[in-house]
C-alpha positions in Angstrom: -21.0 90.7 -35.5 -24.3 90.5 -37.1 -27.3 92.4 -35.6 -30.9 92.2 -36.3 -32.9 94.6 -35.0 -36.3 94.2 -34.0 -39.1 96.4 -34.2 -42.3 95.7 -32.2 -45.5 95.2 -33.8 -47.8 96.4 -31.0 -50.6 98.6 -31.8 -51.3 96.7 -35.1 -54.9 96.4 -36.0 -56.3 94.1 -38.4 -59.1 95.9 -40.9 -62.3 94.1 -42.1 -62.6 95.6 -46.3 -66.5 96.8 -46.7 -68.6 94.4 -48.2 -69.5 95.8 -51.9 -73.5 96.6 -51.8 -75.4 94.3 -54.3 -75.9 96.6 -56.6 -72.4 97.2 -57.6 -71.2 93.9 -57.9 -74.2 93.3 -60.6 -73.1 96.5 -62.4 -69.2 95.4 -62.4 -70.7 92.0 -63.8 -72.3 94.0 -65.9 -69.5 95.9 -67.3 -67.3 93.3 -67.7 -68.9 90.6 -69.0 -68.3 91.0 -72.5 -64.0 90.9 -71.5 -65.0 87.9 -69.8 -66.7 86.0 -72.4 -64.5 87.6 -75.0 -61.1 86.2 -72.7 -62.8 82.4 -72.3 -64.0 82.3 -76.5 -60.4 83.0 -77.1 -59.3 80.9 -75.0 -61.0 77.9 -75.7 -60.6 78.2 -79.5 -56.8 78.8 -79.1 -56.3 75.6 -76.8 -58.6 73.5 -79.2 -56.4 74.5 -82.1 -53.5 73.4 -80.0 -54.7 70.2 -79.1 -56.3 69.0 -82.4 -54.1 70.9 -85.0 -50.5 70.9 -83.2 -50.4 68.0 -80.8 -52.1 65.5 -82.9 -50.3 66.7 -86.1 -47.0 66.6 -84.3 -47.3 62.7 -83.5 -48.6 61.7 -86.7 -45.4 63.4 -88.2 -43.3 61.4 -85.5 -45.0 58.3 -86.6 -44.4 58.9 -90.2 -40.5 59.6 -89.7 -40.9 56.4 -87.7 -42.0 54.4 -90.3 -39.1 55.1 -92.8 -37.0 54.4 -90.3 -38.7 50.9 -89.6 -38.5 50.7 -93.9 -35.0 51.2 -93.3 -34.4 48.4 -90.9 -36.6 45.9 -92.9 -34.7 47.2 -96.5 -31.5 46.5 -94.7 -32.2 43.1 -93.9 -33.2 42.3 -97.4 -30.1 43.4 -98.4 -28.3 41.4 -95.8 -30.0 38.1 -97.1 -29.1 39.2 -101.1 -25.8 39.8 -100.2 -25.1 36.8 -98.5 -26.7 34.5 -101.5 -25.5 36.7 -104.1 -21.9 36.2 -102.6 -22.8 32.4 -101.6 -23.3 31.7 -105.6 -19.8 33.6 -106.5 -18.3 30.7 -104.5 -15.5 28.8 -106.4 -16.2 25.6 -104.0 -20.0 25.6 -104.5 -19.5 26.5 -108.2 -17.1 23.6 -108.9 -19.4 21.0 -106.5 -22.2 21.7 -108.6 -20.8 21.5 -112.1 -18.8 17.5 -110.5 -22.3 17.0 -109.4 -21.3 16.2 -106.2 -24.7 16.9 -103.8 -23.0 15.5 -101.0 -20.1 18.3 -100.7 -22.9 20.8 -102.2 -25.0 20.1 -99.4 -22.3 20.7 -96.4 -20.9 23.6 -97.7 -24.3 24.8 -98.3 -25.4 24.3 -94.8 -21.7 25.7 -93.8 -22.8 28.9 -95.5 -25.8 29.1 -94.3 -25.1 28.9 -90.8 -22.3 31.5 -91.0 -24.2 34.1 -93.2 -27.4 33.9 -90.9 -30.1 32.7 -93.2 -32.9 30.0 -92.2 -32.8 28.3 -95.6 -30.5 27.7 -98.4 -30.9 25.5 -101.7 -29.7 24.6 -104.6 -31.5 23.2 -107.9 -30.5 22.5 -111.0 -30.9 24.7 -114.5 -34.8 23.4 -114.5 -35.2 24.2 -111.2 -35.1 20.5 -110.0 -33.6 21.0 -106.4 -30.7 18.6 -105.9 -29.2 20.0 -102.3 -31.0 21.7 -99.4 -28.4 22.7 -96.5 -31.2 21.9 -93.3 -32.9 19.3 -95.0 -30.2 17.1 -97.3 -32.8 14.3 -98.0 -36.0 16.3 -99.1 -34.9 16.7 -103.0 -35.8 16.1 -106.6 -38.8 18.8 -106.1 -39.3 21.3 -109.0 -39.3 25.3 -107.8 -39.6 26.4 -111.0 -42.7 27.5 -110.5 -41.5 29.6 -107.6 -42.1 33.1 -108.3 -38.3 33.9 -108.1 -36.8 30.9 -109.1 -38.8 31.4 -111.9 -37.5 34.9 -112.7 -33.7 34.0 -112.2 -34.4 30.8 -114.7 -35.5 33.3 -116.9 -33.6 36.4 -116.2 -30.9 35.3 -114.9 -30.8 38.3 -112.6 -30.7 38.5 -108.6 -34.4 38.4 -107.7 -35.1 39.3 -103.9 -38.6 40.1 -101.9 -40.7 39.3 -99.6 -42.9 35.9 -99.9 -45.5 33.7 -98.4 -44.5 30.0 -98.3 -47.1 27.0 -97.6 -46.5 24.6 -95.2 -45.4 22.3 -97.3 -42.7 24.7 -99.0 -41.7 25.2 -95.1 -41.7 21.3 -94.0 -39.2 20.7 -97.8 -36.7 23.0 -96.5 -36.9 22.3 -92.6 -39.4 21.0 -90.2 -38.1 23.5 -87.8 -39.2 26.0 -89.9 -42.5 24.8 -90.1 -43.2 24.8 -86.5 -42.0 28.2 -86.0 -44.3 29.0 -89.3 -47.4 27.6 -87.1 -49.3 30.5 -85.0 -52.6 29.7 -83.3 -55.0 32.6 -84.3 -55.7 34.6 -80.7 -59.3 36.2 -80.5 -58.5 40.3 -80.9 -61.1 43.1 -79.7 -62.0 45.4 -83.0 -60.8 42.7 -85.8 -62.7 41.1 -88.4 -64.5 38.3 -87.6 -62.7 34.9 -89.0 -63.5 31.3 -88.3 -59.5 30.2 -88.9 -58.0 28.9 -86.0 -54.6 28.7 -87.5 -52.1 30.1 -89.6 -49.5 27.5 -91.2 -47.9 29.8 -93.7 -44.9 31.7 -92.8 -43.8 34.9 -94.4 -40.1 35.1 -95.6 -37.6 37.4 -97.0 -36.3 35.4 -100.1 -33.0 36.0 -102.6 -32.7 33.8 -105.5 -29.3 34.5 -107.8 -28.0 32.2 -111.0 -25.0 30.1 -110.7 -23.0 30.0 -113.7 -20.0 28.1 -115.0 -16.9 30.1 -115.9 -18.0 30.3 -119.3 -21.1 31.8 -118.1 -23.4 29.1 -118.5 -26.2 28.1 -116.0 -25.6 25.7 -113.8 -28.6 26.5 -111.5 -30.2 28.6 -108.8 -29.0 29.0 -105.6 -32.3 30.8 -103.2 -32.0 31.3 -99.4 -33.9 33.2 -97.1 -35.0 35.0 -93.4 -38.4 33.8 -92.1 -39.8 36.4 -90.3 -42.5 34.5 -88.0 -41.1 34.8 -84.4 -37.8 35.7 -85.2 -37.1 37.3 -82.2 -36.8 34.0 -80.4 -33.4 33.2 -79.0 -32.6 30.5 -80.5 -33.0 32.9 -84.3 -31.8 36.0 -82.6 -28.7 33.3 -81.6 -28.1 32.3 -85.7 -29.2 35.0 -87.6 -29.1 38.6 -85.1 -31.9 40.8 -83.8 -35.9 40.6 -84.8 -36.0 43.6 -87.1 -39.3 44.6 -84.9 -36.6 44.5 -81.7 -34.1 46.4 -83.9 -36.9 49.2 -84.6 -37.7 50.2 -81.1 -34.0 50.2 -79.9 -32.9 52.3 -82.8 -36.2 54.4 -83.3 -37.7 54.5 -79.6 -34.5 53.5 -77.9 -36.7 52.1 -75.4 -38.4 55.0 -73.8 -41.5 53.8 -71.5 -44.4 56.3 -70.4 -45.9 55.2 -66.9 -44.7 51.6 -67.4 -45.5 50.9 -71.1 -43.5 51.0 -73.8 -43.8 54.5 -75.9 -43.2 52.4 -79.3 -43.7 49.5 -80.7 -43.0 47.8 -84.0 -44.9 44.5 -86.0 -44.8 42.7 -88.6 -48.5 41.4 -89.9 -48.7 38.0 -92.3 -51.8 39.2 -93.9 -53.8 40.8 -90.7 -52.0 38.3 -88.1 -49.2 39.3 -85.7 -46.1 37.0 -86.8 -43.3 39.1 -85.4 -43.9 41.9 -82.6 -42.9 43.7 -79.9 -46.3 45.0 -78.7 -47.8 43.1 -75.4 -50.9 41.5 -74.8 -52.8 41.2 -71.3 -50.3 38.7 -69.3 -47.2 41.3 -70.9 -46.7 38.6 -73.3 -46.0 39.0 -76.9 -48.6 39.3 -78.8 -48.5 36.7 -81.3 -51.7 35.3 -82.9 -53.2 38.4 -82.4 -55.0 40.3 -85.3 -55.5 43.7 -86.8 -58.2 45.8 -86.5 -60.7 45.8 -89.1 -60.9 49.7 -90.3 -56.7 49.4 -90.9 -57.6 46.0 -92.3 -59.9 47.6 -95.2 -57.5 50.5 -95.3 -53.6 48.4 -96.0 -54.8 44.8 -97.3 -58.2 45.7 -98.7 -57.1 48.6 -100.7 -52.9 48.8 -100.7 -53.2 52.3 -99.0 -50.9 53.6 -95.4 -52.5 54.6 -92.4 -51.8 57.3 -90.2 -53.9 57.8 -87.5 -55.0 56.3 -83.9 -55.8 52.6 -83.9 -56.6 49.8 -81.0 -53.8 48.0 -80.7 -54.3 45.0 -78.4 -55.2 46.3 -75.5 -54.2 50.4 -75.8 -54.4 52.8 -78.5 -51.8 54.0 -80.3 -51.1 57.0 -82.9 -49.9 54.4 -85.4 -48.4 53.9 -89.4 -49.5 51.0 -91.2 -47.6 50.5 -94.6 -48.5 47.5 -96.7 -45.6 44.9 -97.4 -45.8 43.5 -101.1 -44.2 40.9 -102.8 -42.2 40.8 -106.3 -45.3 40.5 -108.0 -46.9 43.6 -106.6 -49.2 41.9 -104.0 -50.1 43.1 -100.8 -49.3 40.1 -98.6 -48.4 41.7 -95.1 -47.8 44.9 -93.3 -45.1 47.0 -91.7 -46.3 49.0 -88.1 -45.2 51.1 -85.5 -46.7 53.0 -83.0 -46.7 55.6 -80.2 -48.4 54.9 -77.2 -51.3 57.5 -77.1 -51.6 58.1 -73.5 -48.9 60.4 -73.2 -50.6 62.6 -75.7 -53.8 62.5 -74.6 -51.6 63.4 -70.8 -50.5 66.0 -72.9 -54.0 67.1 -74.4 -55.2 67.4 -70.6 -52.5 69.3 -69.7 -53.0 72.1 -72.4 -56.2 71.9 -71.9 -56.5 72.5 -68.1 -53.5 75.5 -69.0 -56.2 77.5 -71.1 -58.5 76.7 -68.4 -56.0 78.3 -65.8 -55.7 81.4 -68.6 -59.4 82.0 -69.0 -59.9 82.1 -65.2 -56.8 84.4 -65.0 -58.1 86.7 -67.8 -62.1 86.4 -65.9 -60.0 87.3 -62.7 -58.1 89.9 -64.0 -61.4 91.7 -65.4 -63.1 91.7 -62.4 -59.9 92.9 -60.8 -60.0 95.6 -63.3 -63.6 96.5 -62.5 -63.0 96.4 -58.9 -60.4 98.9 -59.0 -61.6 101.2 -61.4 -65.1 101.2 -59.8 -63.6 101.9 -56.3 -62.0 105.3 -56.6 -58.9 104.4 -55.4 -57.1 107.1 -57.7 -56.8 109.8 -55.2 -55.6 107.7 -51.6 -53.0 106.1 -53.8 -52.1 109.9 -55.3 -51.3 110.4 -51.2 -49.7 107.5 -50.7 -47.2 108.3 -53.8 -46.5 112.0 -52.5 -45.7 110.4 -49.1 -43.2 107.8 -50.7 -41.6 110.6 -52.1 -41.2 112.8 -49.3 -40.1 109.0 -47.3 -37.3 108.9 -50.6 -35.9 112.3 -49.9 -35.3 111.5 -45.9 -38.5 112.7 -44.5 -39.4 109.4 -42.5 -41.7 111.2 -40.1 -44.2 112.1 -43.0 -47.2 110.9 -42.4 -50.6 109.7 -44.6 -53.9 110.9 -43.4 -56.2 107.7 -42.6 -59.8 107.8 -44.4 -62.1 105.2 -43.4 -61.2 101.7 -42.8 -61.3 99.5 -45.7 -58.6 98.3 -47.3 -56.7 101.5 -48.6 -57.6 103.1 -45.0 -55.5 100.1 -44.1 -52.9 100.3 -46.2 -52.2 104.4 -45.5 -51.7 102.9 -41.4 -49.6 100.4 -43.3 -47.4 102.7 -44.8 -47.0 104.6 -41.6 -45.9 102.0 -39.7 -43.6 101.2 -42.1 -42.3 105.0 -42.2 -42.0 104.6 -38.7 -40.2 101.2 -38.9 -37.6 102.7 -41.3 -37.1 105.6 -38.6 -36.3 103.4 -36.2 -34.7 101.2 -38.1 -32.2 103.6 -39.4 -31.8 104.9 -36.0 -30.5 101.4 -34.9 -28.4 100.8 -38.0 -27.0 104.2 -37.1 -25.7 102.7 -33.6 -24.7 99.6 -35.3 -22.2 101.0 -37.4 -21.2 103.7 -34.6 -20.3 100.2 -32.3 -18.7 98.5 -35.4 -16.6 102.3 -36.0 -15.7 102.4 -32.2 -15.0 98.8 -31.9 -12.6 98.9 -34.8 -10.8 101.9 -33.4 -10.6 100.4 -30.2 -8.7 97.3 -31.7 -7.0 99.6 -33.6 -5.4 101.3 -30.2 -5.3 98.1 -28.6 -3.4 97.0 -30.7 -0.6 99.7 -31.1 -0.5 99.7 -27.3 -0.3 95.7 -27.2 2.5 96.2 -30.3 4.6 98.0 -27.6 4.2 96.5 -24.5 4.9 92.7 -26.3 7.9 94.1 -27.7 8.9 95.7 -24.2 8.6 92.5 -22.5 9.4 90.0 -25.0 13.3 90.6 -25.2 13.1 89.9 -20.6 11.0 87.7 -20.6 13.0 85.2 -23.0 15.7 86.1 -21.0 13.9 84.8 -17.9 12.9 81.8 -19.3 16.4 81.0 -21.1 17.5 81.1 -17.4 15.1 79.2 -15.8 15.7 76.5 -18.0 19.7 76.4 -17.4 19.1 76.9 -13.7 16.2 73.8 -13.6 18.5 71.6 -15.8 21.5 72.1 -13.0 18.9 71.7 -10.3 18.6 68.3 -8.3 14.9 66.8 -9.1 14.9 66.1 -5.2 15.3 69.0 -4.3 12.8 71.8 -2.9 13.8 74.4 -5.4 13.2 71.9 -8.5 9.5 72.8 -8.0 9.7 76.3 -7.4 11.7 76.4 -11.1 9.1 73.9 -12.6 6.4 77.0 -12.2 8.7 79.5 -13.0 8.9 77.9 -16.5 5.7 76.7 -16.7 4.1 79.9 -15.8 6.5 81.8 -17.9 6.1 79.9 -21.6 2.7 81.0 -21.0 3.6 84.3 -20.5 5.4 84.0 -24.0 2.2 82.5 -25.5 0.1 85.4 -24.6 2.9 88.2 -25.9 3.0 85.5 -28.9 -0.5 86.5 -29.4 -0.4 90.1 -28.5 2.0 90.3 -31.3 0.0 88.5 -33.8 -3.1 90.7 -32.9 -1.2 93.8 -32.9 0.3 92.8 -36.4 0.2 95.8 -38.6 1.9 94.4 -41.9 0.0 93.6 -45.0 -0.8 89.8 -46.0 0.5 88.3 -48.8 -2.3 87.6 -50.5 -3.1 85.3 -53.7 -5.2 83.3 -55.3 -6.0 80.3 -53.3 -8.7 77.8 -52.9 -10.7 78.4 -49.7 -12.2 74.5 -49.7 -8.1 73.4 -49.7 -7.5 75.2 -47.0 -10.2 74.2 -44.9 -9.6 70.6 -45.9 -6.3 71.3 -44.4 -7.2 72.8 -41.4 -9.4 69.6 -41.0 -6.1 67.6 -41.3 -4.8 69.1 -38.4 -6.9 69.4 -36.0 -9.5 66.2 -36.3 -6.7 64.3 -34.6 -6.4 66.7 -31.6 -7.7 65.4 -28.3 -9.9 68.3 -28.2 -12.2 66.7 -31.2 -12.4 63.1 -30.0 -16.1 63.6 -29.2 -16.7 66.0 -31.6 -17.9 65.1 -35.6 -16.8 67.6 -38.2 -19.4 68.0 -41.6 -18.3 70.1 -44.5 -20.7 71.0 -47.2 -18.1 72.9 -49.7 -19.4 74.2 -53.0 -16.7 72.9 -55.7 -17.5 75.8 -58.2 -16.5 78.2 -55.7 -13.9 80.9 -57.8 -10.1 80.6 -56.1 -10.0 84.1 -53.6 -7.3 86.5 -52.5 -6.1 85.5 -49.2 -3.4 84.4 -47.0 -3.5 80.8 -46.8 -1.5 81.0 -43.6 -3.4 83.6 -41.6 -7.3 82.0 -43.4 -5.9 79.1 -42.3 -5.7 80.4 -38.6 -9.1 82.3 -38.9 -11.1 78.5 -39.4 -8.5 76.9 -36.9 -9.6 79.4 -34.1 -13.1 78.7 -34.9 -12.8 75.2 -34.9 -11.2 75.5 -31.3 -13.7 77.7 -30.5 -16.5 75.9 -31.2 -14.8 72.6 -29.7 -14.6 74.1 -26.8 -18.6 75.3 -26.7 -19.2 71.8 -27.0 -17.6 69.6 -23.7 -19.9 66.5 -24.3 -19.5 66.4 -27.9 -21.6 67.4 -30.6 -20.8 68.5 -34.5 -19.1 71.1 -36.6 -20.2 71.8 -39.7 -18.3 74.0 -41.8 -20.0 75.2 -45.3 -18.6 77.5 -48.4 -20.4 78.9 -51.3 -21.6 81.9 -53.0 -23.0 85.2 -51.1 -25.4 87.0 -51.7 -23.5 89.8 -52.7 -21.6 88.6 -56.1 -18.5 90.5 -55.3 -17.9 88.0 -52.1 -18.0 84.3 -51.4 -19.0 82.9 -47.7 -18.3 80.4 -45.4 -20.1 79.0 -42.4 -19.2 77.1 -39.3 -21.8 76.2 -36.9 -21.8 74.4 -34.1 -24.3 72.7 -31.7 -22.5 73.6 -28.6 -23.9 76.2 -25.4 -24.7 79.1 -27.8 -23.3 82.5 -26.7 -25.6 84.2 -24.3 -27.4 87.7 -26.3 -25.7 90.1 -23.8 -22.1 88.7 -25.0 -22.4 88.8 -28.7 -21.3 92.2 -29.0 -18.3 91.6 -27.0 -16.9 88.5 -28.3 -14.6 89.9 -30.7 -12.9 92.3 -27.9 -9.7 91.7 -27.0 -9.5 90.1 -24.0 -12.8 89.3 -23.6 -13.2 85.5 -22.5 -15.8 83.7 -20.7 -13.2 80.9 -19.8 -11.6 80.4 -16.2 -8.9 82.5 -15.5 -5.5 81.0 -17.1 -7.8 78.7 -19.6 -7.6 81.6 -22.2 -6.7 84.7 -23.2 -9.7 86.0 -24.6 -7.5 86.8 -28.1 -8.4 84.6 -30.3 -11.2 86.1 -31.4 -9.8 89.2 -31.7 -7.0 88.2 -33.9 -9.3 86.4 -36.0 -11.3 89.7 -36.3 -8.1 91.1 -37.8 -6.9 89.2 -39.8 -10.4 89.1 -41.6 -10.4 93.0 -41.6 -7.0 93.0 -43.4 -8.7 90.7 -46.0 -11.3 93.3 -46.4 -13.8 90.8 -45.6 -16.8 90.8 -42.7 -17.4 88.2 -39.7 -20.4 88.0 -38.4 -22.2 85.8 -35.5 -25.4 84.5 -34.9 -25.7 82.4 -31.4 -28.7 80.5 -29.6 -28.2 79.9 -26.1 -28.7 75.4 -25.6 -28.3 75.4 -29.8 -25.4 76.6 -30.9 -23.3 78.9 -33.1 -22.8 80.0 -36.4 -19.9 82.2 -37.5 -20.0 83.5 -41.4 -16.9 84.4 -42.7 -17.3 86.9 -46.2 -14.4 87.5 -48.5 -14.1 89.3 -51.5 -13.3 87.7 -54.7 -10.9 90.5 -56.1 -8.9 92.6 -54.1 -9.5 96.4 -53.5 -7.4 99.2 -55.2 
C-alpha cells in the first residue's frame, strides 16, 4: 500500500526582504557597471559577427552549390538534345532518304524522330545548307541556314556543334508556328528593372545541336540541327513531348520542394536577355511569372558586364539570397541567364532569432552582475557558514539541530526555512518508520496466516470432498419432487463454495517458488483482457490500455501475473455497479531496475480508513457470502514472491489506482 504522509504547514510566516537603502544600490551600480557594459559590448559584437559573417556567408555558399547544380541540370539537357541529333544523323533510313533524295520519307521519319527523342524542331538541309525537310513544318523549305551560326560551323567543321541560341521570329514561324506562339511573351511591368519601352518579346531562346550527315564513303550529304526551346517549357503540353522544365527539374532535385511559411524556399529561372521565359518563381496572383524582368543592378552585373552574382536581389515580389550566372552562346555572347534563389525570410527569421539570443545573454550576464553585487555586498558569508554546519549535523542524524534566526530578511527566512524542514524530516522519518513497521508486521501476519490457512485447507479439504462426492450421488438418486431434493440442493451449493474458499486458502497459503521466465507483461494483459471482457461482470464496464511497446520482457509467472491483473480487473468491476472504465497502463518506473503497471478505475474509491487493510486476508467490504475477502491477499503474494511492490492510491466518488512494480532481473 502506498502512503503519503502529510506534514502540516501551520505556523508558516511569510517574510518581506528589506528594501536596499539608496545609497547602496547606486554604489552596486557603481561597482559593476564596467562587467555590465563589458558583458553587452561582447555581446553585441559576437551576435553581429554571427549574423553578418556566418549566417549570410552560409546562404551565399548554399546558393553557390545551388547553382552548379542548376549548371548541371541545364548541361544535361544539352547533352540530351546532342545525343538525340547526333544519333538521329547515324540513322541508316535518314542517311539512305537523303542521298535517293526522297524529302517526302526524309520528312516523316524526321518528324518520327523527333517526336520520340523529345526535341521541338528537327531539319534537314542540304551540303549548302539549303533546307530541303523540316519534320513540324514539311512545306516551309528551300531557305539557306548557312548563315546560322552552327550550321555554319558543321558546314565547315564538320563537327557536332551544340549551344544555346536566340532565334527570330521568323526562324521560329520556318520551323513551326507553334513555336512561334510559345516564343511570344508580353513584357510585364517589374518593381527595380530598367526602364524599357518594349512591350514584347518575339524571340525565343533555344538549346540547338547541329551534326554532318555523311555518306558511307564519308562524304557530306548535309546537316541535320534540332533543338529544345526553352520559353515556357514547363507547359503541359512540352512537359507531355519532351519531360520536365529544367527550372521544375532544379527545385525538385536541389530544393526538393521545401516551403517556409507558405512560399517556396527556392526557386529557379531562366532569363532571355533580362526577361523571364521559363520560371518557377510567382508573381502577385501566385502565377508564374512570365514577362517579368530582372532587376537593374543584376542587369549591369550578368548582361552588361558577363560577371555572376551572389548576393540578395528583389525578385518579383520578395527578396531572395540569389546566383545569377550568365548563359552564352557558341560565339561567346552573353545572351541569357541562369538563377536560383533562397527565399530570404527565413534568414532574416533566423537573424532575429540570434539576435534576440544575445539580447537574452547580455541581460543574463547584466543580471548575473548585479546578482553578483547583491550578494557579495550583503554579508551573507557568515548565516550561510550556520546554515552549512547545521546541514551537517542534519547529515549525521541530528534532525533536532536547530539555526539561530537573525533578523528577518531573506536569510532570517531561510534559517526558519531550514528548521522547518529539519523538523519535517523528523517527522517524516518518524512516519516512514511506522510505515515500514505496518508493512514488516503485515507481511508476517500473512506470513502466519498463511501457514495456519496451509493446515487447516489441507485438514478439511480431503472431508469436505468427501461430503460433496456424497451429496452429489445422494441428490442424483433423489426424486426432484421430493422435500429432501432441496435440502441436498443447499448442501451442494453451499458446499462447492466451501471448496472455493479452501481453493483459495490454498492458493494464498502457497509456499512454493514460481516458475519464473522471461515473458511479455503487455501479452499477458492482452490475454487477461481476452478473458474477461466477455464476462457478464464487464457488460457496462469499458476497458483502456495504454501499453508501452518498448517495455524489456520480465521474470514472472505468466500464470500467477496473469491472476494478479485478473483479480484487479474483478476488483475494480465490482467498484463500479453502473459502469464506468478501466484503464490499465505499463511502462518504465522510475527506478530503472523495475518496470510498472497501472490499473485505475473510476468506481466508489476505497474509503482512507480501509487502505491499509485491503490487502488483509479476509478483509472484505462485500456482503457476507459475496466474497471472501482473499483476493487481495493472494494477489499481495504472489507479487511478494516476484519481488515486486503493490501499492494503492484511492479517492472516495473517483476511483482507484493499483500500481503493480516488478523487477527486470531476478534477485540472487
Amino acid at each position: 500500500m502506498k502512503y503519503t504522509p502529510r506534514i502540516s504547514a501551520e505556523g508558516f510566516r511569510d517574510h518581506k526582504a528589506e528594501r536596499l537603502p539608496m545609497f547602496f544600490r547606486t554604489r552596486l551600480i557603481l561597482h559593476f557597471l564596467v562587467v555590465v557594459l563589458i558583458t553587452g559590448i561582447v555581446a553585441a559584437v559576437v551576435g553581429v559577427w554571427l549574423i553578418g559573417e556566418r549566417i549570410v556567408s552560409q546562404a551565399q555558399n548554399k546558393v553557390r552549390m545551388d547553382i552548379n547544380s542548376a549548371w548541371e541540370v541545364y548541361k544535361q539537357r544539352v547533352h540530351d538534345v546532342q545525343s538525340a541529333v547526333r544519333h538521329a544523323s547515324t540513322r541508316y533510313y535518314l542517311r539512305d532518304a537523303a542521298v535517293a533524295k526522297d524529302w517526302g520519307k526524309l520528312t516523316s521519319e524526321l518528324e518520327r524522330v523527333r517526336e520520340m527523342e523529345g526535341l521541338d524542331i528537327l531539319t534537314f538541309t542540304d551540303e549548302k545548307g539549303v533546307v530541303v525537310a523540316r519534320a513540324r513544318n514539311p512545306k516551309s523549305v528551300g531557305d539557306s541556314q548557312a548563315g546560322d551560326q552552327m550550321v555554319g560551323k558543321v558546314l565547315s567543321t564538320g563537327e557536332v556543334v551544340c549551344g544555346t541560341q536566340i532565334m527570330s521570329r521568323e526562324q521560329l514561324l520556318k520551323e513551326s508556328e507553334e513555336l512561334a506562339e510559345r516564343a511570344r511573351i508580353q513584357i510585364r511591368y517589374t518593381p527595380h528593372a530598367e526602364p524599357t519601352v518594349k512591350k514584347e518579346e518575339t524571340s525565343g531562346m533555344m538549346i540547338k545541336c547541329a551534326a554532318p550527315l555523311v555518306r558511307e564513303s564519308g562524304e557530306l550529304l548535309g546537316v541535320l540541327y534540332g533543338g529544345h526551346l526553352l520559353n515556357r517549357d514547363f507547359e503541359p503540353e512540352v512537359v507531355k513531348a519532351s519531360g520536365e522544365a529544367i527550372v521544375d527539374r532544379v527545385k525538385s532535385i536541389v530544393y526538393r520542394g521545401e516551403k517556409y511559411k507558405g512560399k517556396d524556399m527556392g526557386t529557379a529561372t531562366i532569363f532571355q536577355g533580362d526577361l523571364r521565359i521559363s520560371t518557377n518563381v510567382l508573381d502577385e496572383d501566385d502565377n508564374r511569372a512570365i514577362g517579368t524582368r530582372l532587376s537593374q543592378e543584376v542587369n549591369e552585373r550578368v548582361l552588361g558586364e558577363g560577371r555572376p552574382w551572389i548576393d540578395r536581389a528583389f525578385v518579383v515580389k520578395d527578396w531572395y539570397i540569389t546566383a545569377y550566372e550568365p548563359i552564352r552562346d557558341i560565339d561567346n555572347n552573353v545572351i541569357g541567364i541562369l538563377y536560383v534563389g533562397l527565399l530570404e525570410q527565413e534568414f532574416v527569421d533566423l537573424k532575429k532569432q540570434t539576435l534576440f539570443i544575445f539580447l537574452a545573454i547580455a541581460l543574463a550576464g547584466m543580471t548575473g552582475a548585479l546578482g553578483v553585487s547583491y550578494v557579495l555586498s550583503s554579508g551573507i558569508l557568515r548565516p550561510i557558514k550556520r546554515l552549512v554546519d547545521a546541514s551537517h549535523a542534519l547529515a549525521k542524524g541530528d534532525l533536532s539541530h536547530k539555526v539561530t534566526v537573525h533578523g528577518s530578511d531573506e536569510i532570517g527566512e531561510l534559517c526558519e526555512t531550514f528548521n522547518m524542514m529539519a523538523e519535517s524530516l523528523d517527522e517524516r522519518d518518524r512516519q516512514l518508520r511506522e510505515y515500514m513497521h505496518r508493512r514488516l508486521s503485515q507481511s508476517e501476519k500473512l506470513a502466519s496466516l498463511g501457514r495456519l490457512a496451509a493446515g487447516v485447507a489441507h485438514e478439511i479439504n480431503n472431508p469436505l470432498t468427501g461430503v460433496l462426492t456424497f451429496s452429489h450421488l445422494l441428490l442424483r438418486k433423489t426424486p426432484p419432487d421430493t422435500p429432501d431434493y432441496e435440502d441436498l440442493e443447499v448442501i451442494v451449493r453451499e458446499t462447492t463454495r466451501c471448496r472455493k474458499i479452501v481453493k483459495e486458502l490454498l492458493d494464498f497459503a502457497r509456499e512454493t517458488k514460481s516458475e519464473r521466465k522471461p515473458s511479455d507483461l503487455n501479452k499477458v494483459i492482452r490475454d487477461t483482457i481476452s478473458l474477461i471482457q466477455n464476462q457478464v461482470s464487464f457488460q457496462n464496464i469499458q476497458i483502456r490500455t495504454e501499453l508501452d511497446g518498448n517495455l524489456p520482457a520480465v521474470p514472472m509467472d505468466a500464470n500467477e501475473m496473469q491472476q494478479v491483473f485478473t483479480n484487479l480487473a474483478l476488483n475494480a468491476a465490482e467498484a463500479m455497479p453502473d459502469g464506468g472504465s478501466i484503464t490499465i497502463r505499463t511502462g518504465p518506473d522510475s527506478d530503472p531496475n523495475y518496470v510498472r503497471a497501472e490499473v485505475t478505475d473510476t468506481g466508489t474509491g476505497i474509503p482512507e480508513e480501509n487502505l491499509s487493510k485491503i490487502f488483509d486476508p479476509f478483509f472484505t467490504t462485500k456482503e457476507a457470502g459475496v466474497g471472501t475477502g482473499l483476493g487481495l491477499a493472494v494477489t499481495y503474494g504472489i507479487i511478494q514472491r516476484h519481488e515486486g511492490t503493490i501499492d494503492v492510491e484511492s479517492e472516495v466518488g473517483k476511483g482507484t489506482t493499483f500500481t503493480v512494480r516488478l523487477p527486470r532481473s531476478v534477485s540472487k
